[in-house]
MDTraj code that builds the backbone (N, CA, C; nanometers):
import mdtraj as md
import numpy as np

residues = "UNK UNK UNK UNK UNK UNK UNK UNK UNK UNK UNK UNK UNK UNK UNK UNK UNK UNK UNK UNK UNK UNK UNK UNK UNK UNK UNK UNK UNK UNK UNK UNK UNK UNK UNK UNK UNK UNK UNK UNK UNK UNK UNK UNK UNK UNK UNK UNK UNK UNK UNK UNK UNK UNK UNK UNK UNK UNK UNK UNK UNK UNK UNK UNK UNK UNK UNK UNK UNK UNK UNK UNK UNK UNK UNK UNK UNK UNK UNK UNK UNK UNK UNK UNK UNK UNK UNK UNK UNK UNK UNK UNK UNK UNK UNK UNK UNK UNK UNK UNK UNK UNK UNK UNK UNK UNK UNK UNK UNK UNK UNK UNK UNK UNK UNK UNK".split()
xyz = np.array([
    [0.0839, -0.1181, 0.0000],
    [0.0000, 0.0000, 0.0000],
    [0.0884, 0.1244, 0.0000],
    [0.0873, 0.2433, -0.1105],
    [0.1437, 0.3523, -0.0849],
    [0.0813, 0.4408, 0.0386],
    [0.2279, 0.4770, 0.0733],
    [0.2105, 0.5791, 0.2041],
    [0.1767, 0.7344, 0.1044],
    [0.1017, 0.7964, 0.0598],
    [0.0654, 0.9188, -0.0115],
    [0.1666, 1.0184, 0.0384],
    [0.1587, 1.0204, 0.2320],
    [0.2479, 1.1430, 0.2562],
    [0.3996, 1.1869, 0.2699],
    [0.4431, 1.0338, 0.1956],
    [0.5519, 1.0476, 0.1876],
    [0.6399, 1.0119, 0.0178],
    [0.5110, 1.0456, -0.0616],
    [0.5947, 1.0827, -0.1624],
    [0.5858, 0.9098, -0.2424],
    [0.4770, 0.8385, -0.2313],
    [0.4690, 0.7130, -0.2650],
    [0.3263, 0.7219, -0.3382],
    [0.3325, 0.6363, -0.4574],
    [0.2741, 0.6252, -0.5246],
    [0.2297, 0.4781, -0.6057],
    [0.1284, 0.4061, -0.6741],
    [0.0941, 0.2932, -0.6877],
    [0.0627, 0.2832, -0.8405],
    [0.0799, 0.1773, -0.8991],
    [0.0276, 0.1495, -1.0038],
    [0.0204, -0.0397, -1.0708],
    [-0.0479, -0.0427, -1.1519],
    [-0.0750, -0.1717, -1.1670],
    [0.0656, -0.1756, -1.2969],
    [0.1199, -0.2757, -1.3248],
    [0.1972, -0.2864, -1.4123],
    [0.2415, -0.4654, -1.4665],
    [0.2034, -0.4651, -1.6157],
    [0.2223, -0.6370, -1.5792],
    [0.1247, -0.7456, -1.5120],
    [0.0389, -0.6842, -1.4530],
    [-0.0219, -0.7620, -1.3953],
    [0.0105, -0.7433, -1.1859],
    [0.0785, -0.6613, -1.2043],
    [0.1227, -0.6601, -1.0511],
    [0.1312, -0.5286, -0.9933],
    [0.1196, -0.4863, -0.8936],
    [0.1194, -0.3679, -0.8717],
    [0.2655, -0.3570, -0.8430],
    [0.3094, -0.2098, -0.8225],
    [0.4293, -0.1235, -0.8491],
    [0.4113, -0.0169, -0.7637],
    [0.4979, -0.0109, -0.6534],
    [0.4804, 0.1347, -0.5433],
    [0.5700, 0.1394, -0.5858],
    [0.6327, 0.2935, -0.6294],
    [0.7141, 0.4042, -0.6241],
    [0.7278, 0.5193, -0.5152],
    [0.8765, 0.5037, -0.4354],
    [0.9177, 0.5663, -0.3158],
    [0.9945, 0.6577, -0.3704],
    [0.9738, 0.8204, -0.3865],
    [1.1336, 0.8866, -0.3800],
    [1.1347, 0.9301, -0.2914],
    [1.2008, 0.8691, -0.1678],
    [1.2748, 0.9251, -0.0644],
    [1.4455, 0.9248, -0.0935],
    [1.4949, 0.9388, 0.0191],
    [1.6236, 0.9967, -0.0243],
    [1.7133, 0.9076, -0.0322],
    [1.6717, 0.7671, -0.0372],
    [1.7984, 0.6709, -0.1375],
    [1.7636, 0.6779, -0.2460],
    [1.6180, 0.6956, -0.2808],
    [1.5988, 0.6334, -0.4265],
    [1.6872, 0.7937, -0.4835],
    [1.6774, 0.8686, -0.4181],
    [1.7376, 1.0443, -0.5099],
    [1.8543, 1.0079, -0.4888],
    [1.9648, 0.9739, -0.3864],
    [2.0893, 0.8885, -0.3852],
    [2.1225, 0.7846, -0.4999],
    [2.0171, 0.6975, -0.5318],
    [2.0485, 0.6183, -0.6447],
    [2.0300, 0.6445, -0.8012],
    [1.9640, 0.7823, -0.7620],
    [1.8840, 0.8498, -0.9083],
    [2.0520, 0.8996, -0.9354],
    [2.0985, 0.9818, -0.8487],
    [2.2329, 1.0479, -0.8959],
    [2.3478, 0.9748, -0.9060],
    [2.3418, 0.8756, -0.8682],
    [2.4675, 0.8027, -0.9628],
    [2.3984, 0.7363, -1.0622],
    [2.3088, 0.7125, -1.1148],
    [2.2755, 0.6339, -1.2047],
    [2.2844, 0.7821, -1.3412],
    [2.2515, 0.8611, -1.3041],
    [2.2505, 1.0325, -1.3634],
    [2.3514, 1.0911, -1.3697],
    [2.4742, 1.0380, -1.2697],
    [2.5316, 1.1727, -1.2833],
    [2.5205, 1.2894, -1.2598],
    [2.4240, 1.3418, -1.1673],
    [2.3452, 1.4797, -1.1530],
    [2.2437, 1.4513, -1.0930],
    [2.2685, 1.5736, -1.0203],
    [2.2099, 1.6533, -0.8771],
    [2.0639, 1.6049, -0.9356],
    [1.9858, 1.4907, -0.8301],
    [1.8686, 1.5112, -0.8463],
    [1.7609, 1.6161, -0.8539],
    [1.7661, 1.7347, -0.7909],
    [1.7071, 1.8567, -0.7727],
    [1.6947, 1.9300, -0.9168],
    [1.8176, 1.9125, -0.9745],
    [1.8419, 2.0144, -1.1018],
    [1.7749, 1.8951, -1.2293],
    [1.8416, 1.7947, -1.1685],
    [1.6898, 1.6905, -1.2988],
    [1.5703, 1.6974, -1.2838],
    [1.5080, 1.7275, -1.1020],
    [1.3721, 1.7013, -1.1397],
    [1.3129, 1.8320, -1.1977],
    [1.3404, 1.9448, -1.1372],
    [1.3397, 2.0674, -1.2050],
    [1.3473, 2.1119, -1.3476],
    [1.4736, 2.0150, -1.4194],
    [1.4323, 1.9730, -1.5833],
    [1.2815, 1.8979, -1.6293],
    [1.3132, 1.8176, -1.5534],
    [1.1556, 1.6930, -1.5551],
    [1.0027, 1.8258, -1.5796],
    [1.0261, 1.8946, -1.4492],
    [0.8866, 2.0102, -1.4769],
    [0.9031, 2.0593, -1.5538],
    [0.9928, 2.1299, -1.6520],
    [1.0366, 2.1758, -1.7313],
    [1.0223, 2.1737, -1.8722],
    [1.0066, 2.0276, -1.8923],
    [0.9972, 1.9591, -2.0179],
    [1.1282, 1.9505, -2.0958],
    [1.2580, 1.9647, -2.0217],
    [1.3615, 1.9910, -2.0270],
    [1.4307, 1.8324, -1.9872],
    [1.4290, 1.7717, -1.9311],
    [1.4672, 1.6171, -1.9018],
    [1.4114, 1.5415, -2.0408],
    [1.4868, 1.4600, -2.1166],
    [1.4881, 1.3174, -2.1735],
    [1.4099, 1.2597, -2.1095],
    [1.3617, 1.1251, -2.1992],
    [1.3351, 1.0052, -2.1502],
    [1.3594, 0.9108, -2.0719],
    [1.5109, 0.8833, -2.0690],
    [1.6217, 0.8328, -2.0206],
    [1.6277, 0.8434, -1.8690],
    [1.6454, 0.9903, -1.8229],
    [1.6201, 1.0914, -1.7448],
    [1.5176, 0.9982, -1.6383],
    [1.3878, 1.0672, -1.7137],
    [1.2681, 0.9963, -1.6107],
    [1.2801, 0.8416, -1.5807],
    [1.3246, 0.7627, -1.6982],
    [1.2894, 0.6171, -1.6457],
    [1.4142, 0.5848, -1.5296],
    [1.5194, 0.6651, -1.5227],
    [1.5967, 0.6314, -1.4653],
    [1.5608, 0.6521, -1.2643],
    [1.4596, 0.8049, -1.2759],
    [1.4260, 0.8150, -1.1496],
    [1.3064, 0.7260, -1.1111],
    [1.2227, 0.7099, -1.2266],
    [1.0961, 0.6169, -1.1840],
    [1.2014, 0.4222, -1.1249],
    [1.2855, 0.4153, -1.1979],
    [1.3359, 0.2782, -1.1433],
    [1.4219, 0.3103, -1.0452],
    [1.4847, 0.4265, -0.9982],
    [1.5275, 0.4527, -0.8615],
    [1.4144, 0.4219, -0.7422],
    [1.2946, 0.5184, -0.8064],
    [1.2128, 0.5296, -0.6991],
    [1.1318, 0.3631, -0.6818],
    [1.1193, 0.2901, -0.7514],
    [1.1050, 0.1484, -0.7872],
    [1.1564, 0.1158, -0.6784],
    [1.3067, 0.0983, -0.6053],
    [1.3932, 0.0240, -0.5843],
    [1.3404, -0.0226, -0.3959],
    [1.2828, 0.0549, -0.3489],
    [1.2526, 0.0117, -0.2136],
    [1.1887, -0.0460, -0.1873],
    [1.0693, -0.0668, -0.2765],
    [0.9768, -0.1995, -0.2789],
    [0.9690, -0.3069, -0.3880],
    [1.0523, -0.2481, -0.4306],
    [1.1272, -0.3952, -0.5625],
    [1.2708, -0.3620, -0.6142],
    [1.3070, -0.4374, -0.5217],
    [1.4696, -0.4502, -0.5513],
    [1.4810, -0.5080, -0.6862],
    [1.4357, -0.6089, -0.7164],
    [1.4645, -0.6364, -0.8343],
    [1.3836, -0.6123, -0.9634],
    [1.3322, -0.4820, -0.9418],
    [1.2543, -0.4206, -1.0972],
    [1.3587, -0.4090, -1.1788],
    [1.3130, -0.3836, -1.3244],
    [1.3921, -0.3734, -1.4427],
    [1.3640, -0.2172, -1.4823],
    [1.4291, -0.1271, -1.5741],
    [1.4155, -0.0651, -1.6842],
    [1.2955, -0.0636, -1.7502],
    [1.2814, -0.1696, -1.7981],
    [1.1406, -0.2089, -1.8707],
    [1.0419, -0.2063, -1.7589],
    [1.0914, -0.2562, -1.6241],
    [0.9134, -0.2307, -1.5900],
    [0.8723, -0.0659, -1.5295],
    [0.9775, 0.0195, -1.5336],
    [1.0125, 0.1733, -1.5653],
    [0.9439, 0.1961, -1.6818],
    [0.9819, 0.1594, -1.7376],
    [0.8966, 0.2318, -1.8809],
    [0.7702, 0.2356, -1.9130],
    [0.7193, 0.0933, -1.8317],
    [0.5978, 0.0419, -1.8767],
    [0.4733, 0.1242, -1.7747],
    [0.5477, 0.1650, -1.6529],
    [0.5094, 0.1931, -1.5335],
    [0.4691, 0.3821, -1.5651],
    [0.5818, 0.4480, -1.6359],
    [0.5776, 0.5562, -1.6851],
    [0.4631, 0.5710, -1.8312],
    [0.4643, 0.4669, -1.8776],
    [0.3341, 0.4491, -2.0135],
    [0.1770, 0.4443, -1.9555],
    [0.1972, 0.3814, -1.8439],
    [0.0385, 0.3633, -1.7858],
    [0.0342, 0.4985, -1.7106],
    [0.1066, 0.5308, -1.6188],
    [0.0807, 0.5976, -1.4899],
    [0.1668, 0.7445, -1.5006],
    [0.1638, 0.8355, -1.5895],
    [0.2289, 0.9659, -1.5971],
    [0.1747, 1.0142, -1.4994],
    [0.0390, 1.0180, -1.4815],
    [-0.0081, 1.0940, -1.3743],
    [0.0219, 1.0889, -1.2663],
    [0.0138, 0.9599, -1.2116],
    [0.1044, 0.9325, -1.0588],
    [0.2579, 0.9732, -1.0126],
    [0.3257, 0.9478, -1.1210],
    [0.4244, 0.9957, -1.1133],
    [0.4504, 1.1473, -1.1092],
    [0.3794, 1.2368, -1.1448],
    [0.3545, 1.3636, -1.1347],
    [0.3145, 1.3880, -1.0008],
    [0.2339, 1.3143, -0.9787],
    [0.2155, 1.3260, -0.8422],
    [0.3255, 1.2989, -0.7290],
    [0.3600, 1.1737, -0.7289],
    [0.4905, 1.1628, -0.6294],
    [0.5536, 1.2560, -0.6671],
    [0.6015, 1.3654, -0.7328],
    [0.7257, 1.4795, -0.7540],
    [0.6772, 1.5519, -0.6858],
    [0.4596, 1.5906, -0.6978],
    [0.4485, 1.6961, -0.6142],
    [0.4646, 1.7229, -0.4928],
    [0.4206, 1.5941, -0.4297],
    [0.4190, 1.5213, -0.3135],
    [0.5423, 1.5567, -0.1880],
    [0.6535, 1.4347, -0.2711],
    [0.7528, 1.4432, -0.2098],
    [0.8259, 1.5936, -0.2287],
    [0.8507, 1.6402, -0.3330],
    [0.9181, 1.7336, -0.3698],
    [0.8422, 1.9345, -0.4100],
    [0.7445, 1.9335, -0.3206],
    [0.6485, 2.0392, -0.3901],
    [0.7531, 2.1618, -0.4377],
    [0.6912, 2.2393, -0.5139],
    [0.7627, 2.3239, -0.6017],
    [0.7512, 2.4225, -0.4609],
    [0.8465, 2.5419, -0.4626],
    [0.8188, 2.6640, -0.3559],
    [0.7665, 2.7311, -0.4030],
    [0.7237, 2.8212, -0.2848],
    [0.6227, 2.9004, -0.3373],
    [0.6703, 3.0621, -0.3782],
    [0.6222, 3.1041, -0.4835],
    [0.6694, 3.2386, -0.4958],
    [0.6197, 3.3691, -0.4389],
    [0.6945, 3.4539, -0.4807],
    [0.6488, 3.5859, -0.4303],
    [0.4994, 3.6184, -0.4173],
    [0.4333, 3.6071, -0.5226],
    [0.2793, 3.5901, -0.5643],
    [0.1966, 3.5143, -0.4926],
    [0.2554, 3.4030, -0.4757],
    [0.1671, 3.2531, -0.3584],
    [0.1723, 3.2952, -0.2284],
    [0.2635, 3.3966, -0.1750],
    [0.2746, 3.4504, -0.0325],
    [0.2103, 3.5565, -0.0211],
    [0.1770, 3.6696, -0.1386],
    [0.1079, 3.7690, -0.1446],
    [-0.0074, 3.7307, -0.1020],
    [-0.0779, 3.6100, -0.2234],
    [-0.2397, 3.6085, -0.2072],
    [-0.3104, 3.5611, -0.1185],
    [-0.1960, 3.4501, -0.0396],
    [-0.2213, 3.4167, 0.0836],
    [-0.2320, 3.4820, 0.2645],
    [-0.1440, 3.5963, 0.2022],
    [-0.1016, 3.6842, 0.2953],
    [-0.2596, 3.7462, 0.3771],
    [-0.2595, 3.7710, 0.5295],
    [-0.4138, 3.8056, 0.5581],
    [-0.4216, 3.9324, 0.5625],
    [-0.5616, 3.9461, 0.5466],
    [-0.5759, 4.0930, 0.4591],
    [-0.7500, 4.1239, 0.4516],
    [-0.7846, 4.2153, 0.3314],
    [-0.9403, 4.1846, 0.2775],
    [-0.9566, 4.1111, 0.2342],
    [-1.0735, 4.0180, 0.1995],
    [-1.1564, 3.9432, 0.2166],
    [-1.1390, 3.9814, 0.0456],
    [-1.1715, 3.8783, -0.0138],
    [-1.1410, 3.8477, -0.2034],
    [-1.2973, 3.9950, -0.1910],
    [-1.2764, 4.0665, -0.3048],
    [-1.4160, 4.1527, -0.3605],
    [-1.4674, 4.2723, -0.2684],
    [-1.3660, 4.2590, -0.1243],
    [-1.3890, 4.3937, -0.0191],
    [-1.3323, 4.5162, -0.1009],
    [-1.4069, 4.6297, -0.0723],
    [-1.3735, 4.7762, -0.1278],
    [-1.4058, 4.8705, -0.0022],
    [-1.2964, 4.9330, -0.0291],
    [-1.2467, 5.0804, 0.0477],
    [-1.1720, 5.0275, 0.1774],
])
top = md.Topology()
chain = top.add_chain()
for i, resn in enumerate(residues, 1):
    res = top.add_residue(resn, chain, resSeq=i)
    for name in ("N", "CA", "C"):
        top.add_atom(name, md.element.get_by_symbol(name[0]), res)
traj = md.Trajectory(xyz[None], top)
């Protein structure tokens, strides 16, 4: 069963289900398998700036804690069914910060449509 609040995610694949963990071995195993700072890949990844290569390499990192012995292929296959989930575990584990604008509108104040 995926834990949601920690950045885990589920999918059927093959016939079997597939939890995906990125906690911080699978981002440990993403960067040597990469070569590069997980942060600055996933940041490509939102981007539309990351390869193919790229993603299957973090989806079979993040693979690795509840299946040591997944393949590549079941990365790929896992990324063909389930883009969405995987979007999700990035938001999850990794949410984007918030900007100048997201602190403004949140900031307390008037009430949305108050005047004077």
């Amino acid at each position: 069963m995926a834990d949601y609040t920690r950045g885990e995610v589920s999918g059927r694949v093959r016939g079997r289900v597939k939890t995906l963990c990125l906690d911080m071995a699978a981002l440990e195993r993403f960067e040597a398998l990469q070569s590069q700072e997980a942060f600055s890949a996933i940041e490509e990844m939102r981007g539309d700036d990351a390869g193919f290569a790229t993603l299957r390499r973090l989806v079979w990192s993040a693979m690795a804690k509840h299946h040591p012995d997944a393949t590549l292929a079941e990365a790929q296959a896992f990324i063909a069914k389930h883009a969405d989930k995987i979007r999700a575990m990035l938001q999850r584990a990794l949410p984007e910060p918030e900007t100048d604008e997201d602190v403004a509108e949140s900031a307390p104040g008037k009430p949305a449509g108050a005047t004077g």
